[in-house]
C-alpha positions in Angstrom: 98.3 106.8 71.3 96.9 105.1 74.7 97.3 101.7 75.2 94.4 99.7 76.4 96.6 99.1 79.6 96.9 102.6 79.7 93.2 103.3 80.2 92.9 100.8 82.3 95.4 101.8 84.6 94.2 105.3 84.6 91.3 103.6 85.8 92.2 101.6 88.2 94.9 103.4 90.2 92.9 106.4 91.1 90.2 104.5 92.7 93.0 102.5 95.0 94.6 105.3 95.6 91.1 107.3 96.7 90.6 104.1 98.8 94.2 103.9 100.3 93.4 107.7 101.6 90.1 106.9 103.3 91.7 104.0 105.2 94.1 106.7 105.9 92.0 109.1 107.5 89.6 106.7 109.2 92.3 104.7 110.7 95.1 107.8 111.9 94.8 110.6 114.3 94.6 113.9 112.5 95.6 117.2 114.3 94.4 120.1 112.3 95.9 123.5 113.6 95.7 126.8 112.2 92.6 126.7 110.2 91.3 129.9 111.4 93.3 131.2 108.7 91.5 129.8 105.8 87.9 130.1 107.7 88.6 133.8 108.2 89.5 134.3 104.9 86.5 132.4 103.4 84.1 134.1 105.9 85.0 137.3 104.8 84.5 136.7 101.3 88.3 136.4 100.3 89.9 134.5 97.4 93.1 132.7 98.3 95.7 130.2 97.0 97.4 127.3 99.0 100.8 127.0 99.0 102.3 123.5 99.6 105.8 121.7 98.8 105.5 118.5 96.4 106.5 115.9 98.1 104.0 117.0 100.6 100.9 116.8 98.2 99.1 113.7 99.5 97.2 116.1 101.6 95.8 117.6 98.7 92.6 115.5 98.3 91.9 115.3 102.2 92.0 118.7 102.3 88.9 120.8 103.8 87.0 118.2 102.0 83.6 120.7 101.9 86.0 123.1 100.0 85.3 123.8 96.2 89.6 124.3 95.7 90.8 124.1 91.8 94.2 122.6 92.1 97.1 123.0 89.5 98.1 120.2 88.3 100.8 118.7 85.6 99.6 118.4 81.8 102.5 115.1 82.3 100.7 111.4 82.3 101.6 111.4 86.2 99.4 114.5 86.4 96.5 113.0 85.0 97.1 110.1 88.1 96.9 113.1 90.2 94.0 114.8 88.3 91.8 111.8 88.7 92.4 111.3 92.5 91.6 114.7 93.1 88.4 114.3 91.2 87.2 111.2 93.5 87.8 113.6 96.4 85.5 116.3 94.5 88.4 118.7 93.5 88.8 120.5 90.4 92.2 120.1 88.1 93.8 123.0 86.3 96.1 121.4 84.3 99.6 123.6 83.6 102.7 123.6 84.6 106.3 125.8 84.5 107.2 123.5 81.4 103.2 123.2 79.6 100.2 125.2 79.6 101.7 127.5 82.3 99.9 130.9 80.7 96.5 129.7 79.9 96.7 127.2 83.6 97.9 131.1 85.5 94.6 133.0 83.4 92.3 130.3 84.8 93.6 130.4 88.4 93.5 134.3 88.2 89.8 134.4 87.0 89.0 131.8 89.9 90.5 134.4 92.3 89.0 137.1 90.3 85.1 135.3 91.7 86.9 135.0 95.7 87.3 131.1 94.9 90.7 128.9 96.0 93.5 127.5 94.3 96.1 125.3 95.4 99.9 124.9 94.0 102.5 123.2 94.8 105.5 126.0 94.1 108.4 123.9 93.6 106.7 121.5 91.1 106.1 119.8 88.5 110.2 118.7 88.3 111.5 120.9 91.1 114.4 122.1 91.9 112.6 120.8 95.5 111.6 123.4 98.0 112.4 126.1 95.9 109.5 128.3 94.9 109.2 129.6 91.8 107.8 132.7 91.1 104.5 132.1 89.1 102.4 132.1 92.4 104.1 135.2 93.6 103.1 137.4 90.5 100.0 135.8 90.6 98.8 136.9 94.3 100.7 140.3 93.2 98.8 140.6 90.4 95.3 139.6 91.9 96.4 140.7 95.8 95.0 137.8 97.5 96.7 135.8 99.8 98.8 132.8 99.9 97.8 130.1 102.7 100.9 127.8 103.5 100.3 124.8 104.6 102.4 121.6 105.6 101.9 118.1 107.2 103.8 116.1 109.2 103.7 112.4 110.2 105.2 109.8 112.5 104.6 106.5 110.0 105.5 107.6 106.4 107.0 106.0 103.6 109.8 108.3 101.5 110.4 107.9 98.2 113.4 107.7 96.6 112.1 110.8 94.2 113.2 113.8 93.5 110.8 115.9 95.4 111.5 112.7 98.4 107.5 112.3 98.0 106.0 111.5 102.0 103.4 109.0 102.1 101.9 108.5 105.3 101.2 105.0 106.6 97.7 104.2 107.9 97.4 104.2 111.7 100.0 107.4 112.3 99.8 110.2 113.7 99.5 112.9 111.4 99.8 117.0 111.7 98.0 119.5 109.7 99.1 123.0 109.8 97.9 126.2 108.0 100.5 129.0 108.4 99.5 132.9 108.4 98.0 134.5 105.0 101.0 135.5 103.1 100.6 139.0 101.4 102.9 139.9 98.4 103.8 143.6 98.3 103.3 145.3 95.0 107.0 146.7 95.5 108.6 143.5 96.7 110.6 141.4 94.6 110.1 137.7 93.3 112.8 137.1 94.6 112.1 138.4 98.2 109.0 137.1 98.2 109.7 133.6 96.6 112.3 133.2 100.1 109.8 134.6 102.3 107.3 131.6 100.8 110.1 129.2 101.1 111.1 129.7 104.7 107.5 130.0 106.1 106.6 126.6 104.3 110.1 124.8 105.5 109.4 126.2 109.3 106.1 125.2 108.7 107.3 121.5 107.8 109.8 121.0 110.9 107.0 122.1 113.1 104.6 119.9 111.6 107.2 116.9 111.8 108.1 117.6 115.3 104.5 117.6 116.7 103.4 114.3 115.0 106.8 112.6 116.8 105.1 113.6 119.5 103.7 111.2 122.3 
């Protein structure tokens, strides 16, 4: 059963955490690169799936904020945190994980890629191991054959958290780095396996690079 603190802290922590990420944005210096990728994809008509580590997440809600993206997130009591963020920021939960609801949470991201609509997953979650993909949104772009659209930030003024996915929260007033990577296809003949390392090393290249351009001057 919820406690009443419960409720109210559902409540309450979304909203300052919506708040926290508008401060963020107004106040830091955003460099977007790469997003030819996704405007291609959407001007042609094309359903796609975004492909991010965990502990790189709090991107999630800033993300082409125009953008109707349904987002998979954990049935767990942190994922309805996450859930109701998202929300504020106009974003539409899936709720499913590897460990709960996985099957009827894959159905509903198929049939959203099914109508040319977006997704966005972070592959190594809900409970890691971290930056290790798992292979649910490789048989899913198999299955559909739409693309997967890494992506990756990087900051200069960030808090890390002691987590096991080392969460990155940006502080305000940094300089932060967007970057979308090349579509990622997944051959009908290539493994999980194969493909779940090619994810994996494009997202982790993707990460240094982003890291190394926001330390920047």
């Amino acid at each position: 059963m919820t406690s009443a603190l419960d409720q109210f802290l559902l409540m309450l922590l979304p909203r300052i955490i919506w708040a926290y990420l508008w401060i963020l944005a107004a106040t830091s210096k955003i460099e977007v690169h790469g997003s030819q990728y996704p405007d291609g994809l959407q001007d042609q008509g094309n359903g796609f799936t975004y492909a991010f580590w965990h502990n790189r997440q709090i991107v999630l809600p800033l993300l082409r904020r125009n953008d109707c993206i349904h987002c998979l997130i954990s049935s767990s009591r942190d994922g309805e945190y996450i859930a109701r963020v998202a929300k504020l920021f106009n974003k539409e939960a899936i709720r499913g994980s590897t460990t709960r609801g996985g099957f009827e949470a894959m159905k509903q991201m198929m049939r959203i890629l099914r109508r040319r609509g977006i997704v966005a997953i972070t592959p190594d979650g809900p409970l890691g191991p971290p930056h290790e993909v798992q292979p649910g949104i490789i048989q899913m772009s198999r299955a559909i054959g739409s693309p997967i659209v890494p992506l990756a930030f990087g900051a200069n003024r960030k808090k890390v958290f002691a987590s096991w996915d080392r969460f990155n929260l940006p502080y305000p007033f940094s300089r932060i780095v967007l970057i979308f990577g090349r579509p990622l296809y997944v051959q009908a003949l290539e493994s999980d396996k194969t493909a779940c390392q090619r994810l994996k090393r494009v997202l982790d290249e993707l990460v240094i690079r982003a890291e190394q351009l926001a330390k920047k001057r």
